[in-house]
C-alpha positions in Angstrom: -38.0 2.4 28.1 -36.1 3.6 30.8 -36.7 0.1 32.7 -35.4 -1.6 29.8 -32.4 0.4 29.4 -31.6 -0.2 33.3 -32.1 -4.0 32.7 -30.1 -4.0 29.6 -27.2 -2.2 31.6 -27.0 -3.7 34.2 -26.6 -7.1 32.7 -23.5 -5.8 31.1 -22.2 -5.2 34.5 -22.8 -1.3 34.5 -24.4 0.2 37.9 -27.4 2.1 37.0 -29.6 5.0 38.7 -33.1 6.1 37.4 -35.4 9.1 37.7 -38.8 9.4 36.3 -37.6 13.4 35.4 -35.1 15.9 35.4 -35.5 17.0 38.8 -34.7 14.0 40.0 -32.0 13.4 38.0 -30.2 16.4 39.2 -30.5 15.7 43.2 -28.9 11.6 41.6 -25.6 13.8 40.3 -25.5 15.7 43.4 -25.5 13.2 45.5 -23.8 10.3 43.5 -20.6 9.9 41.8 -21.7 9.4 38.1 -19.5 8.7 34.5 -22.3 9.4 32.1 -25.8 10.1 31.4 -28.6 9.1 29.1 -31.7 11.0 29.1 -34.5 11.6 26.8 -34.9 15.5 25.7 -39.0 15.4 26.0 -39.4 15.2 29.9 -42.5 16.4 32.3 -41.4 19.5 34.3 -37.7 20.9 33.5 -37.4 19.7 29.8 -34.2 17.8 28.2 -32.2 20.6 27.1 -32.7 22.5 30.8 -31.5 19.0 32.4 -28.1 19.4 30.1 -27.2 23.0 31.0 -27.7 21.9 34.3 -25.3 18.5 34.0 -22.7 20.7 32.1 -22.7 23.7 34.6 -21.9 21.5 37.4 -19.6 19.0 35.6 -18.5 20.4 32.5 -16.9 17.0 31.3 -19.5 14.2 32.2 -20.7 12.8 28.9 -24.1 12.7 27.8 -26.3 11.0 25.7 -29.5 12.1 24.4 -32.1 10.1 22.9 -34.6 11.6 20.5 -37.5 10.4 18.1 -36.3 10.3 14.6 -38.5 13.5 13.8 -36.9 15.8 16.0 -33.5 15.4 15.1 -33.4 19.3 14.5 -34.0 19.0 18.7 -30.8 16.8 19.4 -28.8 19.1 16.9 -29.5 21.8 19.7 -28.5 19.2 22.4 -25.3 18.7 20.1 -24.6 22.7 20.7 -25.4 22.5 23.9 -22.8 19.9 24.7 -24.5 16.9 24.5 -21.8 13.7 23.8 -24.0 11.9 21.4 -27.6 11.2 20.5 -29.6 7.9 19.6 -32.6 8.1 17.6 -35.7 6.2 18.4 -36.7 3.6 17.9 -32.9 2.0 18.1 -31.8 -1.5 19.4 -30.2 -2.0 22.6 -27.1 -3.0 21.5 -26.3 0.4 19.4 -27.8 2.1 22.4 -24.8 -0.2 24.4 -21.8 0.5 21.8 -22.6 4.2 22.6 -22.3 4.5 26.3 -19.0 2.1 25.9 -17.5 4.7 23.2 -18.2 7.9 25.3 -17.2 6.0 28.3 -13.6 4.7 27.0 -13.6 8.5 25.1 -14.0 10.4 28.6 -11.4 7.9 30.5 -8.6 8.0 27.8 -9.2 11.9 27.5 -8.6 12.3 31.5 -5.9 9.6 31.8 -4.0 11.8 29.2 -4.7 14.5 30.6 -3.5 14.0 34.0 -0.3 12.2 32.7 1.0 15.0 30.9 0.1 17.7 33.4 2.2 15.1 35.8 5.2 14.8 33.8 5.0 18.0 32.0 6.9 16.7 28.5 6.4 18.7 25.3 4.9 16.4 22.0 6.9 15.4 19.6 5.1 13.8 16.2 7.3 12.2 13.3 7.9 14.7 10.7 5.5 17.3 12.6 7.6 20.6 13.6 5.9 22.0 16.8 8.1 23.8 18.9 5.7 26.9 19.3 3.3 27.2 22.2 0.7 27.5 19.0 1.6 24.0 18.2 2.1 22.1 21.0 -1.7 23.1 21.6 -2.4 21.4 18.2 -0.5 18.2 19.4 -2.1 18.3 22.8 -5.7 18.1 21.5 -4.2 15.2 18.8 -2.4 13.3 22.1 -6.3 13.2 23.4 -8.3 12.6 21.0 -6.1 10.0 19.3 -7.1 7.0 21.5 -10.6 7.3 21.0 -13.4 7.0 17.9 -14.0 10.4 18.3 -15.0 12.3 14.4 -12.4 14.9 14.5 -12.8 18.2 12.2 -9.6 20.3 11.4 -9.8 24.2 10.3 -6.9 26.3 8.9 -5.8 27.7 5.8 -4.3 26.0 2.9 -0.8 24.6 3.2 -1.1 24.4 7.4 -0.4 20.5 7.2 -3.9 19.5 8.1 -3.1 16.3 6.5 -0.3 15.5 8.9 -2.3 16.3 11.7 -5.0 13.3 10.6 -2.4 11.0 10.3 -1.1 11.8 13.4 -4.5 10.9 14.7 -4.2 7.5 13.0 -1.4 6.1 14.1 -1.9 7.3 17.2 -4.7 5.4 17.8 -6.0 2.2 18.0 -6.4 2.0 14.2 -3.1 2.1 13.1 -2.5 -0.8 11.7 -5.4 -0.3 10.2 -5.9 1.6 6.7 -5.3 5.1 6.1 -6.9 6.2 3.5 -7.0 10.2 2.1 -9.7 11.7 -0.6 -9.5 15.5 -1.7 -13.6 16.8 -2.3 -12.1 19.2 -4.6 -10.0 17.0 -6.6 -12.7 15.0 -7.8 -15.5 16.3 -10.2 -19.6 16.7 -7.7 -20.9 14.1 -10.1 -17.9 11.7 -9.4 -17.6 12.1 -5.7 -20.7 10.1 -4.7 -19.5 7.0 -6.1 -15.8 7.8 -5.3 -17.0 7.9 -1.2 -19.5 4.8 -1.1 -18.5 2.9 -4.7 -20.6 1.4 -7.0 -22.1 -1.6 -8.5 -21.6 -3.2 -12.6 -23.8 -1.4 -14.5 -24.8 2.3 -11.9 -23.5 4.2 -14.8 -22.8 4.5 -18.5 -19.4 2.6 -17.9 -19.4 1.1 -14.5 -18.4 -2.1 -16.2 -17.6 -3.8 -13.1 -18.3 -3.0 -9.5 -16.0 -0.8 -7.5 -15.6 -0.6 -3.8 -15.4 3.5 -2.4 -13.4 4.9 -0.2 -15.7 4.4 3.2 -14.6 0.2 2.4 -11.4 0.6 2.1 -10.8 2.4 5.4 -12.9 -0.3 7.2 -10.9 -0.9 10.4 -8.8 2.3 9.9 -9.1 6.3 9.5 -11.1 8.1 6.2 -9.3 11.2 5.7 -12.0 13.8 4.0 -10.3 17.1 3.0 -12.0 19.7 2.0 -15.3 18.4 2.9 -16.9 22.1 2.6 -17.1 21.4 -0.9 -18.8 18.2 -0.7 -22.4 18.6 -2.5 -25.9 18.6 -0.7 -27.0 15.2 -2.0 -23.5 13.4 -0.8 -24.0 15.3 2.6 -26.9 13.3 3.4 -25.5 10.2 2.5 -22.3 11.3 4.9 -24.8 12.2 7.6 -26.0 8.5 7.8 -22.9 6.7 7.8 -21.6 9.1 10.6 -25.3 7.9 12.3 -26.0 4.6 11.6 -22.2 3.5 10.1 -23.9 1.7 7.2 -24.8 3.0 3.4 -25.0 1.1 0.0 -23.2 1.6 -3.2 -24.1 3.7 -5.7 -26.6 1.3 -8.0 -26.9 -1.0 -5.4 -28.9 -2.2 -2.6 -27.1 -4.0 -0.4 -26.6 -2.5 2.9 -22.8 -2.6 4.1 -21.9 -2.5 7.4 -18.1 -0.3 8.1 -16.3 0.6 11.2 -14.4 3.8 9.9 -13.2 7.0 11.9 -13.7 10.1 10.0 -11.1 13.0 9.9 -12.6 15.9 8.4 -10.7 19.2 6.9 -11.3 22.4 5.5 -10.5 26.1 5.0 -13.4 27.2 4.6 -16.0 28.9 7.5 -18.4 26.3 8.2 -20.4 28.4 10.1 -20.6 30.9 7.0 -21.6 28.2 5.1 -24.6 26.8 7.7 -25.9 30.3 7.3 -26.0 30.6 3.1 -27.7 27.1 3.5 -24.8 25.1 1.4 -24.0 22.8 4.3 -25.8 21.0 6.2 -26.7 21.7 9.9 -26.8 17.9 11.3 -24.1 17.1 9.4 -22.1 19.9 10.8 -22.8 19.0 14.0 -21.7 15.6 13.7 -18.5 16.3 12.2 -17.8 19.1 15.3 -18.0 16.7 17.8 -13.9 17.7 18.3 -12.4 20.6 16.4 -8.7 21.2 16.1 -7.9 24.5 14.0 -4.0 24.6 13.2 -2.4 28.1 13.1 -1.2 29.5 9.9 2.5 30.0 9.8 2.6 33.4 10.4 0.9 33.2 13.3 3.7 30.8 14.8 7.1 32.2 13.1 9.5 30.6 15.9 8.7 27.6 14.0 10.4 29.0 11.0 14.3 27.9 12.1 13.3 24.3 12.6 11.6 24.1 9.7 13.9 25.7 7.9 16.4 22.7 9.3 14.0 20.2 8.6 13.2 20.8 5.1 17.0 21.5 4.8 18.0 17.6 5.8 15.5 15.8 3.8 15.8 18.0 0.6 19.8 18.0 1.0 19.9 14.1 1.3 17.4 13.0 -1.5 19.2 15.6 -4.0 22.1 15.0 -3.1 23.1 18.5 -3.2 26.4 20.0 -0.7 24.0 22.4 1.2 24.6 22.2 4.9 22.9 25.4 6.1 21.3 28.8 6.0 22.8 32.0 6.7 21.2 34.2 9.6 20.3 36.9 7.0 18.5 34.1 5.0 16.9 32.9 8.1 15.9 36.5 9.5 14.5 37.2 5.7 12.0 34.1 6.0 11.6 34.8 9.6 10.2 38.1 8.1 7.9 36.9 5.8 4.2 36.4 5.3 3.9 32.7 4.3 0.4 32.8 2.4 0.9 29.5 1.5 2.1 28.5 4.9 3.9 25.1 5.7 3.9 23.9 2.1 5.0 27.6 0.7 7.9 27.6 2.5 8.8 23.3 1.8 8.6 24.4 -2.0 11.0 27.7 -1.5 13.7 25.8 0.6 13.7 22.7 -2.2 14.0 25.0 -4.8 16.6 27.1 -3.2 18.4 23.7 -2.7 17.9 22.7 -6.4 19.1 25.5 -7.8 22.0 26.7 -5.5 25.5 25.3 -6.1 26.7 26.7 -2.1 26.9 24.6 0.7 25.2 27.2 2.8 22.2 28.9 1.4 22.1 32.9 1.4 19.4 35.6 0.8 19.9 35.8 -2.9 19.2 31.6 -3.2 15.3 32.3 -2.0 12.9 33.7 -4.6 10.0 35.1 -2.4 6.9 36.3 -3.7 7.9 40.4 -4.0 4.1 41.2 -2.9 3.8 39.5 0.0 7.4 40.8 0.9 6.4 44.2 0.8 2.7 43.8 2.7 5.4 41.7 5.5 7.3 44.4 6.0 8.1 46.8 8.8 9.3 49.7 7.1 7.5 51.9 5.0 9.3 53.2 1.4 8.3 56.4 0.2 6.5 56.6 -2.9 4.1 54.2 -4.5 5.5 50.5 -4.8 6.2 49.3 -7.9 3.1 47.0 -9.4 5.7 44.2 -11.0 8.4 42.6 -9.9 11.7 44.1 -11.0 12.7 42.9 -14.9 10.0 41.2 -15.4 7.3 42.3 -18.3 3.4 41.6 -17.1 2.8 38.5 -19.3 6.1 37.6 -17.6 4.7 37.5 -14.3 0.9 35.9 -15.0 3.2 33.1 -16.4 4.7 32.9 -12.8 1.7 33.6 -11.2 0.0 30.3 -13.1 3.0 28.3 -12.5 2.8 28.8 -8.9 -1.3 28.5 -8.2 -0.2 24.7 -10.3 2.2 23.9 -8.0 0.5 24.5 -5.0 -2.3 22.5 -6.2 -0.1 20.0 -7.3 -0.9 19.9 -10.7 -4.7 19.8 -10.5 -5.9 22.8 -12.8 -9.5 22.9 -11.5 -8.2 24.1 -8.2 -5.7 26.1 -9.1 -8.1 27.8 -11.8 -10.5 28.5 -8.2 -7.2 29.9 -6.7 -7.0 32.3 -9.4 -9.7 33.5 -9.8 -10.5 31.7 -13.4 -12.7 29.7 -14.9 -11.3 26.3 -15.9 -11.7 27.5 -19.9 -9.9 30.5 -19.1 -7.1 28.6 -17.3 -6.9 26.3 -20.5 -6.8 29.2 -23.0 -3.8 31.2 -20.4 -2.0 27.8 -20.4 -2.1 26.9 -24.1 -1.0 31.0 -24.7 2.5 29.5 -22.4 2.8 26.7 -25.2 1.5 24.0 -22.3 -1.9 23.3 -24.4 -4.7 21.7 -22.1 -5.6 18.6 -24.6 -9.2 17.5 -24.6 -8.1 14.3 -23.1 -6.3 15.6 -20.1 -8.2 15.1 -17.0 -8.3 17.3 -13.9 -5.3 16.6 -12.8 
């Protein structure tokens, strides 16, 4: 095998150096200037996983590829942690084995020519409608500016509302698929039994009313970027399914079997702990792994307030123009007052606040008493202590007043889709039906999700 692989290389014009074991694989890297390695993981004398420590100890960011037999993939998940690039499994055709080595090679190259550039010039990134003037942030666009050029599966963390999905299309077209498709699917805004066939399609006939075939998501982004938010929440038996096309870039549809071939980058999101989840057993380990070959987690907007005055102007501009409203600014009370304030809903918590505020104000320049924050969070963001206990409601307002509110606002954020807000609230989605019908907004049996 590894004469083969030398053959095979070196026809495709690639310089190649072989050792029959680790050892003398290590003295090669000492002594030669090398851009990647492939190397089995069972090996006589220091064994695979040794022989990476020892390649990433001395040169943290030479790629590697491991190769292992399909029935110790649990063994190249371990490489994965280690900080092993990719791994093949055996038996695989030369040509996969090829398109490998030249997608870590272009990866590492385009990582380091970025890199250098901007440590040269020393600019600050600047996205289309991405605010990022905080140190915070300009981390979050620094990890986008390298990872965009390459096919790297890229897995974003952070709370609700952070603007995960800008940060994915960021990626897109910043990369070589950008005039490709874009295409965005929430896991959570689509029913487990549904999701399957919303992913990978289906053919005429897969289900009680498949009356005709239906291409999924993973086709339609061929040539361009699948945007999976939320993918926490995406069930065990989809997970596998996932887990192959991230391997082996093929599945079939759902009823069928035909195998179709894509070419798709994945951009992964969620809130939730991952790692949490690996250890209750709901996701799966080699998946995981897969999906973290690059993380980007994107601070929460308390956590990068000096943000707040651009955004503030940003939100301002676009809101003021497409209502048509007089507004031209925000006083510095109004500013320090949101500078001042928890944001649990982050990015899209304060967009919502500043269009209402410009909806409902009749001033050109927007004051304190034109934002309606939420009084709780108010109070657990503030500096100064009151004496005596706070009040539980909002002042005025009755208690059936304020779960009214309360519902109205877990809707908006979801943007109208009443399973997640129910999760949001705590509720079942019968209880959320029976709160909502109580407001005079019955839930009708033919209403979807949504």
């Amino acid at each position: 095998m590894r004469r083969l692989l030398e053959l095979s290389l070196g026809e495709e014009g690639f310089v190649t150096y072989s050792a029959g074991d680790a050892e003398a694989g290590v003295k090669i890297l000492s002594r030669e200037t090398i851009d990647l390695v492939i190397t089995d993981l069972r090996l006589p004398g220091m064994g695979g996983l040794e022989f990476l420590h020892a390649i990433k100890k001395s040169t943290a960011r030479l790629p590697v590829i491991v190769m292992t037999a399909y029935g110790t993939v649990e063994s190249a998940v371990e490489a994965m942690k280690q900080g092993a690039s990719d791994y093949v499994l055996k038996p695989f055709a030369l040509a996969e084995m090829l398109m490998v080595v030249r997608k870590e090679l272009a990866a590492n190259q385009l990582v380091e020519e970025n890199r250098t550039l901007r440590e040269a010039l020393g600019q600050r990134y600047e996205y289309e409608n991405i605010v990022a003037r905080s140190e915070r942030m300009q981390a979050v666009l620094a990890m986008v500016e390298r990872v965009a050029p390459t096919n790297t599966t890229v897995l974003l963390g952070g709370e609700s509302g952070v603007g995960k999905d800008l940060i994915a299309r960021a990626i897109h077209e910043h990369s070589h698929r950008a005039s490709g498709p874009f295409i965005k699917i929430n896991a959570t805004a689509i029913p487990e039994n549904l999701l399957e066939s919303e992913l990978f399609g289906y053919e005429k006939g897969a289900f009680s009313g498949a009356a005709s075939s239906k291409p999924g998501k993973f086709e339609l982004a061929d040539r361009g970027t699948l945007f999976l938010d939320e993918i926490g929440d995406v069930p065990p038996a989809t997970q596998v399914k996932l887990l192959r096309v991230l391997q082996e870039r093929e599945f079939e549809r759902l009823g069928g079997t035909k195998t179709l071939k894509v070419d798709v980058r994945l951009v992964a999101a969620t809130n939730r702990d991952l790692r949490a989840a690996l250890e209750d057993g709901t996701f799966r380990e080699d998946l995981y792994y897969r999906l973290n070959v690059v993380a980007i987690d994107i601070p929460s907007l308390r956590d990068h307030k000096e943000d707040i005055p651009a955004l503030v102007d940003f939100f301002l501009k676009r809101f003021a123009k497409d209502s048509k409203q007089p507004v031209r600014g925000v006083t510095p009370a109004a500013v320090k007052m949101l500078m001042d304030f928890s944001w649990p809903g982050n990015v899209r918590e304060l967009q919502n606040i500043i269009e209402r505020a410009i909806t409902l104000s009749a001033n050109e320049t927007l004051d304190v008493a034109d934002f309606h924050l939420d009084a709780a969070s108010s109070r657990s963001a503030s500096t100064s202590a009151t004496a005596g206990p706070a009040p539980l409601l909002p002042e005025g307002k009755t208690l059936e007043q304020w779960e009214h509110e309360i519902i109205r606002e877990a809707l908006a954020r979801a943007n109208g889709n009443k399973s997640q807000a129910a999760r949001a609230l705590g509720l079942s989605r019968n209880a959320l039906r029976y709160r909502l019908s109580t407001m005079g907004a019955p839930d009708s049996p033919g209403d979807s999700d949504t």
